[in-house]
Residue, then its C-alpha position, 0 to 999 in steps of 0.5 A: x659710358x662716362x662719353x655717353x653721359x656727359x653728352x647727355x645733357x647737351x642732347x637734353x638741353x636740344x630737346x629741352x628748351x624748344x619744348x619748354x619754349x613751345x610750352x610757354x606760349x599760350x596755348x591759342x598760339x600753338x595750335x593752327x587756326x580754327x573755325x570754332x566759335x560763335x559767328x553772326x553772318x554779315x553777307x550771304x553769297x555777296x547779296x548781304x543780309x536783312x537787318x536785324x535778322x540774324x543768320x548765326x553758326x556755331x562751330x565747336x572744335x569737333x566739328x559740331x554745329x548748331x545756329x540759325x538760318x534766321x527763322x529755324x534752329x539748325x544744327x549738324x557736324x563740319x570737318x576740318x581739316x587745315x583750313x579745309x571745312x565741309x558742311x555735312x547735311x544740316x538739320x533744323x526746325x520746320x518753322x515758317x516765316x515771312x518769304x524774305x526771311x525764309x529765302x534768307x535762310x535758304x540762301x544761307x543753308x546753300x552757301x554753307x553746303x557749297x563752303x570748302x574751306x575757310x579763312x580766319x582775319x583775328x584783327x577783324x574778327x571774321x570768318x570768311x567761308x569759301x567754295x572749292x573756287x576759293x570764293x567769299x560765300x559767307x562772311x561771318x563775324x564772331x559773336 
């Protein structure tokens, strides 16, 4: 027994201080990157977008997702996985808007159906969204 208990502690202090450590850092740190956030998209398929319209998502940590295509309000669930992300069937308003506006929104909806994974730069605060091709189909930057 008296064996046992005096490696104990070498054995606690192993466990212990990466614990610890791990515990120190913030919690952001700890965890993998995530999508969750507030994003305004910047460009739509490399066709960019009209100014001063704004094609927004917000993706909460579930998954959830709300926003807007630029005229109608939309809303939905994504599942993340890594940095794999599947947009499942969106839902949104009925709303009509001029044909530029609504083919905006179209061309939004699309891209984020095609979206399987994704890309976070912090230092630019940009969400990229890629197909299964690993291509750019939006660029988003955080609200």
């Amino acid at each position: 027994m008296r064996h046992l208990s005096r490696r104990t502690p070498g054995r606690l202090a192993g466990i212990l201080v990466p614990t610890l450590m791990l515990a120190a850092l913030p919690a952001r740190a700890q965890q993998a990157a995530s999508p969750a956030g507030r994003w305004l998209a910047e460009d739509i398929q490399g066709g960019g977008v009209i100014d001063r319209l704004q094609s927004t998502l917000e993706i909460a940590a579930d998954g959830r997702t709300s926003g807007s295509g630029g005229c109608n309000r939309i809303g939905g669930k994504a599942v993340i996985n890594g940095n794999n992300i599947a947009f499942g069937a969106m839902f949104g308003t009925k709303m009509a808007c001029s044909p530029a506006i609504m083919a905006q929104e179209d061309k939004f909806l699309k891209a984020l159906g095609q979206t399987r994974s994704f890309r976070l730069d912090p230092r630019e605060r940009k969400l990229y969204l890629m197909d299964a091709a690993g291509t750019v189909v939006v660029r988003l930057v955080a609200m």
